[in-house]
Structure formats: C-alpha cells, structure tokens
C-alpha positions as CSV (number, residue, x, y, z in Angstrom):
1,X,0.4,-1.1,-36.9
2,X,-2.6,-1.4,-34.0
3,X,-4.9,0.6,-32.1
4,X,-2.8,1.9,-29.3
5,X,-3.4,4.6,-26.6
6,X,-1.0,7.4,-26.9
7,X,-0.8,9.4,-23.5
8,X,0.6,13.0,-23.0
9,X,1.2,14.1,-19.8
10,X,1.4,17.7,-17.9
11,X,5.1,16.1,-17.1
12,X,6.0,16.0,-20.4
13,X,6.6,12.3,-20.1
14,X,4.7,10.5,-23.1
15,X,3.2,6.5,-22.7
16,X,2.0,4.5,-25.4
17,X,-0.3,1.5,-24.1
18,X,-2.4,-1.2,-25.6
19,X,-5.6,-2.8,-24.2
20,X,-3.7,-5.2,-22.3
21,X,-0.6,-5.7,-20.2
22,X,-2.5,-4.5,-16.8
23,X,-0.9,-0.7,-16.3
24,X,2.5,-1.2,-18.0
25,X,2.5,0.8,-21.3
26,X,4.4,-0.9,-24.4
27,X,6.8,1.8,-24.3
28,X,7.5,5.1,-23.0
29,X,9.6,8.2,-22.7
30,X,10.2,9.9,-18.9
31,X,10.9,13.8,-19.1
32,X,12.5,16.1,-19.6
33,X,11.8,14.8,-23.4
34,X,10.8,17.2,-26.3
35,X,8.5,16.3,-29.3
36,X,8.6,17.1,-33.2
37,X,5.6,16.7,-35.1
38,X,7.2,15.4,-38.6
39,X,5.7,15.4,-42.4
40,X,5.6,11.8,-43.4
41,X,8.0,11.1,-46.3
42,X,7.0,10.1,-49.7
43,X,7.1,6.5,-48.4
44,X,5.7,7.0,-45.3
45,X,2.9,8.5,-46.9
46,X,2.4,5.4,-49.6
47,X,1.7,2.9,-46.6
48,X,-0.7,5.2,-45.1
49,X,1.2,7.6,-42.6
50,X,-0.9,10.6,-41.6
51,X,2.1,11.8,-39.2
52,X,5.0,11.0,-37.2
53,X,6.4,12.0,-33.9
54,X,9.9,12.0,-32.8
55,X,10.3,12.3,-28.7
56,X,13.7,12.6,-27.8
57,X,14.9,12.1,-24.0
58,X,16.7,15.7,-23.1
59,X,19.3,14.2,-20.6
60,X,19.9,10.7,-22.5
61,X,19.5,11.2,-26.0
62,X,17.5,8.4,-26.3
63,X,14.7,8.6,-28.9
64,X,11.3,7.3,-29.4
65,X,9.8,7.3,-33.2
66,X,5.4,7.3,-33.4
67,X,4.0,6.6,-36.6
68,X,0.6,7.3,-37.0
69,X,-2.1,6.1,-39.8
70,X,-5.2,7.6,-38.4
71,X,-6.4,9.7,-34.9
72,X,-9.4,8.2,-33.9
73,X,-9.9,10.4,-30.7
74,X,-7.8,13.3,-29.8
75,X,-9.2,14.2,-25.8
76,X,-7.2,16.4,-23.7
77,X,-8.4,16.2,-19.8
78,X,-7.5,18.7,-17.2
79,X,-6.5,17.2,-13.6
80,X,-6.4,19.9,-11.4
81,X,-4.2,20.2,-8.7
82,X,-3.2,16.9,-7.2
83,X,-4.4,16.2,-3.8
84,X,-2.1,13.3,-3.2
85,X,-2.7,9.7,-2.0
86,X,-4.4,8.9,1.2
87,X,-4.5,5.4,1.9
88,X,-7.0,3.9,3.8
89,X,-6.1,1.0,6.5
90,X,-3.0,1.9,7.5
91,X,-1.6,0.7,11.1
92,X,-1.7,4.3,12.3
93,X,-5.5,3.8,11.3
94,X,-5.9,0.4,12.6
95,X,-4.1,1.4,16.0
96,X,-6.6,4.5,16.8
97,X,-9.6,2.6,16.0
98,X,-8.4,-0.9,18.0
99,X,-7.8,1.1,20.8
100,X,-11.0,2.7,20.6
101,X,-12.4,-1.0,20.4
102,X,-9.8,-2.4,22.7
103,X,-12.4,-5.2,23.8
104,X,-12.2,-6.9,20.2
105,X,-9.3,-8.9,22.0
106,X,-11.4,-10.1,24.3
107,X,-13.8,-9.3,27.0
108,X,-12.7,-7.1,29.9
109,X,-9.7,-5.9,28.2
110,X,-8.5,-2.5,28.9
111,X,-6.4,0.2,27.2
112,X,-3.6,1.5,29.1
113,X,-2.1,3.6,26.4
114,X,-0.8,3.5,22.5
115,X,3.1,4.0,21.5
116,X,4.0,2.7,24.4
117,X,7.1,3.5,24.7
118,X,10.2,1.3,25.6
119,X,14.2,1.4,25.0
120,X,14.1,0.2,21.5
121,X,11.2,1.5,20.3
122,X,7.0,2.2,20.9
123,X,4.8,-0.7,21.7
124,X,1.5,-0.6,19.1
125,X,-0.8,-0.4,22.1
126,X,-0.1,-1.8,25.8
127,X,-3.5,-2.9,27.9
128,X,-4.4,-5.1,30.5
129,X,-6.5,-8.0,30.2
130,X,-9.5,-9.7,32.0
131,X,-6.9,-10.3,35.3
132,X,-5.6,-7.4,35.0
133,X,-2.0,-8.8,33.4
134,X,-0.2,-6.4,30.6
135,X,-0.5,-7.3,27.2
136,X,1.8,-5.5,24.7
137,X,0.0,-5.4,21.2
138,X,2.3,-5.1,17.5
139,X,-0.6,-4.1,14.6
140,X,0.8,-4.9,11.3
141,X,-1.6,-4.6,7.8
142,X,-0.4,-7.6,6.9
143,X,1.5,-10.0,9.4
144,X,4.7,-11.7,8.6
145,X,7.9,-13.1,10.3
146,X,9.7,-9.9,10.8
147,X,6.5,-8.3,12.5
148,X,6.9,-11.6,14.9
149,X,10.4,-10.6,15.4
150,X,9.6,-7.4,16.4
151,X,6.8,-8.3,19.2
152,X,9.3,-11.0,20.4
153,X,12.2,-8.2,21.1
154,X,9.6,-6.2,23.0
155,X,8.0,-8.9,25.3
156,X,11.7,-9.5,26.1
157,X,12.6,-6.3,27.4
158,X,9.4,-5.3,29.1
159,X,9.1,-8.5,30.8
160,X,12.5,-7.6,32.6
161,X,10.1,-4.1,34.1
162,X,8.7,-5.8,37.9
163,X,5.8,-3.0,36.9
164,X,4.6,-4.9,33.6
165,X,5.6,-8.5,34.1
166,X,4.2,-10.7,33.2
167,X,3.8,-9.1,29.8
168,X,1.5,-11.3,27.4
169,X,1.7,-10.1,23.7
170,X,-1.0,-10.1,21.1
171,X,0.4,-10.1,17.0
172,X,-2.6,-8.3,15.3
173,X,-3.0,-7.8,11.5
174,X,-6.0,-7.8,8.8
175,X,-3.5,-10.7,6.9
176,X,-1.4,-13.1,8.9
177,X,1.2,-15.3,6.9
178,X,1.0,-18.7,8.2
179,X,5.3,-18.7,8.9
180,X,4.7,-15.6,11.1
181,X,1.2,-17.2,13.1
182,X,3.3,-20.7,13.6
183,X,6.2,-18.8,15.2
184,X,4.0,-16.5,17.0
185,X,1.9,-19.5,18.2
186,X,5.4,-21.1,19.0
187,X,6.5,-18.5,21.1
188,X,3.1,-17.9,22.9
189,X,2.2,-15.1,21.2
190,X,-1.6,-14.6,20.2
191,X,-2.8,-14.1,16.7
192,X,-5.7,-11.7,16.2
193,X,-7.1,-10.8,12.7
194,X,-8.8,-7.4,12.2
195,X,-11.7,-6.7,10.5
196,X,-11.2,-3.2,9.1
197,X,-14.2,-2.3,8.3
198,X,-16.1,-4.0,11.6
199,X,-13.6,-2.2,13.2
200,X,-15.3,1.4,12.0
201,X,-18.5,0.0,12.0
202,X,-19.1,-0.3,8.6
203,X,-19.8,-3.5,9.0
204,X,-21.2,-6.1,11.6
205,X,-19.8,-9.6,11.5
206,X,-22.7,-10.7,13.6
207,X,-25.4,-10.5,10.5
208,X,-23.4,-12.1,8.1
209,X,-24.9,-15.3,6.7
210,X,-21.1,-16.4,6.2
C-alpha cells in the first residue's frame, strides 16, 4: 500500500500514478473498460480496506483490481472542449518568418520565393545572394543526415536548370547534428542556425551579455 494518484478520465480510460516515473503511470486500463465499486470482504476489511475497484477491459477481458485504504482527496475537474495542440516552431513557422528575415543569411540576400518547386519536390525557400547567385535553402527544426540528403538531391537537379545554376545551398535548423554539418560542410553546403525567437523579435542577440 502507498499514496498513489488514481485518475478517471472523460475516456473512460483509468491511470494510477505515483510521484515519480516522469508521465508513465504504474499501471493503467485503456477504454472501452467498465468499473465496479466492490464491498471489501471480511478480510479485506481487517487489513484496513475502505473499498475496492474492479476495471475490466471491454474488448480484452483483461482486469485491473484497486484496493483502497483511505481517499485523501476526491477532485473531479472539468476540461472543456479540447482545442487541440498547436505547436510552436515548426518549419512551416520557421520558413514564413526566414523569409521575412531573408538577410539573416547574410547581407544583401534576397527572397525569390518559398516552396520552390522542382521535379521531386518544393525547395524550403530559393533566393539570391549578395552576387546575385541562387541559393536553394532546406529548414529543418532540428538538422540531421537525412535533411542533408535531401538538400543534396535538390542542388543536384536544379543545378542541371541554365536559369539557376550555379545553385549554392544553405542547411538551416535551430539544432544541427554534427554528422549532418560535417557532410553538409563536405559537400559545400552551408550551415545556418536559427534563432527562433530572434527570428520573431522576441529577442535580440545583439544585447546579450553571452
């Protein structure tokens, strides 16, 4: 027996977690699962069972026994209806807002146009640099080899279009694995990491202290 956190949800699924482990409860029940509220037996009762629960899994049969001594808080909470998840720094978000700040690759760049698109799939962001020379752009959230991969099948078939060629490529992430910035290095691709939150002006690198 132990403190534990017994949660009910609107699902009808049913988690049981300690005050440890992270998020992973010590043992659960997924729905469709149905719950009795059973009297304690004689010997139940004697070591100090106040109730038991039996869940048992609909589909699987499987069964889940609760025995409980004492209810120290019993709290139901309504939701509402849920919103969903949004996440925040995404590559779609990372490519609007580098192309609005197409110069953080350097001075006198220029955007020519994002999802650039070529036979075997969109280019990030296409622009030119300070000498006017293409540069094809791949944003990742976090760089690694197959993001590399991907840039290098592009620059290939873009440099074979006389309107683009030479086409220079930039690898662009907030997180580049150092495998994918040695090839990329290797294959004279440049690495650029993004600042996310410089990048909507939430923050200005410049007045750091470090």
């Amino acid at each position: 027996m132990a403190t534990r956190l017994i949660m009910l949800k609107a699902d009808g699924s049913i988690l049981i977690h300690s005050d440890g482990g992270s998020y992973k409860p010590l043992n659960w029940m997924t729905p469709p699962c149905t719950i009795r509220h059973l009297e304690p037996d004689a010997e139940q009762t004697a070591v100090g069972l106040a109730e038991v629960w039996e869940v048992s899994q609909t589909k699987t049969g499987d069964r889940l026994i609760i025995s409980i001594a004492e209810v120290i808080s019993d709290d139901t909470y309504e939701f509402g209806v849920d919103p969903g998840l949004v996440k925040d720094g995404v590559e779609a978000h990372l490519q609007e807002l580098l192309a609005e700040h197409i110069e953080t690759l350097g001075e006198g760049y220029s955007l020519v146009r994002r999802e650039y698109m070529t036979a075997i799939g969109p280019v990030d962001i296409l622009a030119r640099d300070h000498v006017e020379k293409s540069v094809a752009v791949e944003i990742k959230r976090r760089g690694d080899i197959d993001g590399v991969e991907q840039l290098t099948r592009y620059l290939e078939l873009m440099n074979r279009d006389p309107r683009l060629s030479p086409v220079q490529g930039i690898f662009a992430a907030q997180e580049i694995r150092p495998q994918a910035r040695t090839l990329a290095e290797d294959r004279g691709i440049r690495c650029v990491v993004l600042d996310y939150d410089a990048l909507r002006g939430m923050d200005d690198p410049e007045s750091r202290l470090f």
